[in-house]
N, C-alpha and C positions, 0 to 999 in steps of 0.2 A: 330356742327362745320362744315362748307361747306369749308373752305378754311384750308388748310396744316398749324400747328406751325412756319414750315422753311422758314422766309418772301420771300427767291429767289421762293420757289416751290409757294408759295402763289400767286406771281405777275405774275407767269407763267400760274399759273390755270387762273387767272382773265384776262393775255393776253388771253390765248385761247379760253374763253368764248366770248370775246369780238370780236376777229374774228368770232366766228360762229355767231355772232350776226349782224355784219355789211355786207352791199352790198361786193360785190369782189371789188371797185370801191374807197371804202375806207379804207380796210384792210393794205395798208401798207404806206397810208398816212395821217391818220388821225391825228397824231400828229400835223402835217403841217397845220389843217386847222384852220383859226380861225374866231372865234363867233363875223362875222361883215355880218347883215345885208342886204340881197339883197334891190335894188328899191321896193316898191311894184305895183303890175301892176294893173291897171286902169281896172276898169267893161268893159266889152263890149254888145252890144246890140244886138239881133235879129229883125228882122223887125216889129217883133209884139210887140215889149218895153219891150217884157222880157229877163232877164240878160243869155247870153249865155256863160252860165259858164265854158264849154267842151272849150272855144276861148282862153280863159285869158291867160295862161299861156304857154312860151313858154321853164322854166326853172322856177327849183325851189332851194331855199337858201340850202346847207348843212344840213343834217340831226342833228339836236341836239344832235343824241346821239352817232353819230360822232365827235363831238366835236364843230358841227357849231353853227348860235344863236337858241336860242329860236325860235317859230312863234312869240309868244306874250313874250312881257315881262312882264306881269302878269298874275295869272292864269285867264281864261276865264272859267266860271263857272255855272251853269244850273240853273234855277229858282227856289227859295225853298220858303217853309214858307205854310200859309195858302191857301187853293184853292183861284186863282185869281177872279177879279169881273167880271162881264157883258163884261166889256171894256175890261180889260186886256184877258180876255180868247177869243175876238176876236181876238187880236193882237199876242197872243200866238200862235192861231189856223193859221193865217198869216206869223209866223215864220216858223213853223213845216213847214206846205206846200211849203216853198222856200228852206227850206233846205234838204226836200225829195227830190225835184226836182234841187239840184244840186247837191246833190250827188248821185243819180242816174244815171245825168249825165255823172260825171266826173269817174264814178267807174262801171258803169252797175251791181251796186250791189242793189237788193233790200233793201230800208228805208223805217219804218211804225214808228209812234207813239212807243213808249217806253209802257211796260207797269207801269208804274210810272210816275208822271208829272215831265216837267223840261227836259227829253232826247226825243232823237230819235233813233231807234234800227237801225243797218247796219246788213244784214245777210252775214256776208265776204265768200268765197269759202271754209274755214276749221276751227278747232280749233286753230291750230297753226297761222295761220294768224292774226283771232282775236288776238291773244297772245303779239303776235309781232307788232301790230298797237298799241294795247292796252299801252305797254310800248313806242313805238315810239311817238306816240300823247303827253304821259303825260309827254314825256322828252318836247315835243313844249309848254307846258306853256297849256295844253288846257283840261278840263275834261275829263274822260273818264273811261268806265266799260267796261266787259267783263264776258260774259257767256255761254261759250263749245263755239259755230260756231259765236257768236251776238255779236256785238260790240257798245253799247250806247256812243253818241254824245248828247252834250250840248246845250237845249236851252231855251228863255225865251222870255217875251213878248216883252222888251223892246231890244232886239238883232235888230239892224240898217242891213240896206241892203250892203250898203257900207263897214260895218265895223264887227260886230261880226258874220252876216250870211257867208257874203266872209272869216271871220276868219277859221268859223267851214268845209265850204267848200275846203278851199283850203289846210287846214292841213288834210284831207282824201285823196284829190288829190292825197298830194305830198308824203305821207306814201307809199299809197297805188300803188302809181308808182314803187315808189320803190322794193315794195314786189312781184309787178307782173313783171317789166319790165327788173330791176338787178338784183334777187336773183336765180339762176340757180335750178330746181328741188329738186335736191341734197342735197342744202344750207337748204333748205324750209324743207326737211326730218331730217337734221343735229338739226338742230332750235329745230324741234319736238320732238325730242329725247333730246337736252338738256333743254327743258321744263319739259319733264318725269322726267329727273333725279332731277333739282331742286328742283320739287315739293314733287319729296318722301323723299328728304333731310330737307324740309323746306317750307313748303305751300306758296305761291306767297300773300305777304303782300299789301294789295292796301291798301288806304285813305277810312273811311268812309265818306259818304256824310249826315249827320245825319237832321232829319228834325222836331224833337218833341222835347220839353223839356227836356225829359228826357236823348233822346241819345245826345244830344249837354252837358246836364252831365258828360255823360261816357266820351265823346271824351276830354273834357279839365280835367279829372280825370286822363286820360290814359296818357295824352300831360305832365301834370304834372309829374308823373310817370318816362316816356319818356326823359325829359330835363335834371328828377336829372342823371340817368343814364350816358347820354350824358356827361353832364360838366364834371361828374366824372373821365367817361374813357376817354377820347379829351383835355378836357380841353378847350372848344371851348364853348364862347357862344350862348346860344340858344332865340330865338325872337319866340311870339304868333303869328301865319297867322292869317289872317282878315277870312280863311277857317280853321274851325273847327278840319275837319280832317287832317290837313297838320301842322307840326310843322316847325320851319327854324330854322337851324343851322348855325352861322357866320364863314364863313372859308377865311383867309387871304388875298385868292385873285383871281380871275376869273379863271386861270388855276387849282387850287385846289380846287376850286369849280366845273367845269365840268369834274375832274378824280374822283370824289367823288359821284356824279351822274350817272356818267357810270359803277364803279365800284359795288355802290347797286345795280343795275339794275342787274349788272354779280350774286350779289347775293339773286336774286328772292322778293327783296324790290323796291316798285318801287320808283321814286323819281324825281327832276326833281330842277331847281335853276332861283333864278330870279337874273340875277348879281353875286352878291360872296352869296349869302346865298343859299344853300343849303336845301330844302324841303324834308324830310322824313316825310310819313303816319301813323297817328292817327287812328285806327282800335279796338274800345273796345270790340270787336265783337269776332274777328277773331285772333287777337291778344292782351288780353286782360289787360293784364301789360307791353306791347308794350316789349316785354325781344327778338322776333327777329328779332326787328330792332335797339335797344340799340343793342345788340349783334354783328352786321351785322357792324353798323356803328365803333362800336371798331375797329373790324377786320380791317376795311381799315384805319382806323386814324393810326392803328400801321403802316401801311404800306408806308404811307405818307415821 
């Protein structure tokens, strides 16, 4: 149980999480903001024809897990399946390398090769950072792992310059701005410590990203699992993702849909919504009758 019986004390805990969770900058208005969209800004160029990605941006959309939109409104998602061919694994090799070199840019964080095909490793300045990108990102619509200091980003052969590279670029940017530019010390230690607690409460449930036969099994074993669950306790229905490891839950309406996403996140599940559906993680791994995330997601439907 992570949250108190007494629904006042309950909504009080998950405010207070929720605060330690967001910039100082959102903390007492984030009700106020709503999930519309900035322009998106136009490439820029260096004299040499390559994309001067550090230029682009002179402001970025609200944080999702503020309440703002999504990056994408679907998930963006890393290459799987079989080792790619001659051609693809050139092209793949051509992604990686643009996307080390903007985010390197934009972050002065070291990026290498992932050791798994499909990502790209960020080495972030701490664990807690990772932590907190890890969930920031996956609230933007956009894949993402996490391990102690590392942080894997998404990518694939067929990722466009214009569009899925600037995606994966510019949701690092704009997380990572935030973690370094609005979160005072303090915050950054407050975070770390309510990551500790979380996690001895109830281990941080992410999505597996499953890529054999067999774990795309488990995952739509667990998903099944997972949904009776759901409808049971909610009464809310549930829809298959086109992503394995992600189930979607229908919820009324875009505002109950992003207090239902912040709120798992308050409770160490990560999650994220395209529109009113609502995405909780399929993990047959680590969570293997998916019981704390039905669990998780009870808790806040009562609270609704």
């Amino acid at each position: 149980m992570l949250l108190s019986s007494d629904p006042a004390l309950a909504r009080a805990e998950l405010e207070a999480r929720l605060r330690t969770l967001l910039p100082p900058d959102y903390q007492d208005t984030y009700e106020r903001i709503q999930p519309k969209p900035m322009r998106s800004a136009g490439l820029k160029f260096a004299p040499d024809g390559s994309v001067a990605w550090d230029e682009i941006w002179g402001s970025f959309c609200d944080l999702a897990m503020a309440g703002g939109p999504p990056h994408k409104g679907r998930l963006l998602a890393p290459a799987t399946g079989a080792a790619p061919d001659v051609g693809s694994a050139t092209k793949l090799d051509a992604v990686v390398a643009e996307v080390r070199r903007g985010i390197e840019m934009v972050t002065s964080m070291p990026c290498d090769p992932a050791p798994t095909p499909g990502w790209v490793r960020v080495e972030c300045y701490s664990a807690p950072m990772a932590g907190w990108l890890l969930r920031a990102i996956t609230m933007e619509n956009v894949a993402a792992r996490a391990d102690g200091m590392y942080l894997d980003l998404p990518v694939s052969p067929g990722f466009r310059l214009e569009k899925e590279i600037k995606n994966v670029i510019t949701v690092i940017a704009k997380t990572s701005h935030y973690w370094l530019e609005h979160m005072p010390l303090g915050q950054q230690r407050a975070i770390a410590d309510l990551f500790a607690r979380l996690e001895r409460m109830s281990p941080l449930v992410a999505p597996a990203w499953p890529v054999t036969a067999a774990e795309v099994a488990d995952c739509l074993r667990t998903a099944a699992v997972l949904a009776q669950h759901v409808r049971t306790l909610t009464g809310l229905e549930t829809v298959a993702s086109l992503h394995h490891g992600w189930l979607g839950v229908q919820c009324p309406d875009v505002p109950s849909a992003v207090w239902m996403t912040r709120a798992l996140v308050c409770l160490n599940v990560l999650s994220r919504r395209e529109e009113t559906t609502l995405f909780v993680p399929v993990n047959a791994a680590s969570d293997p009758e998916a019981a704390r995330t039905w669990s998780a997601v009870g808790q806040i439907a009562r609270l609704m």
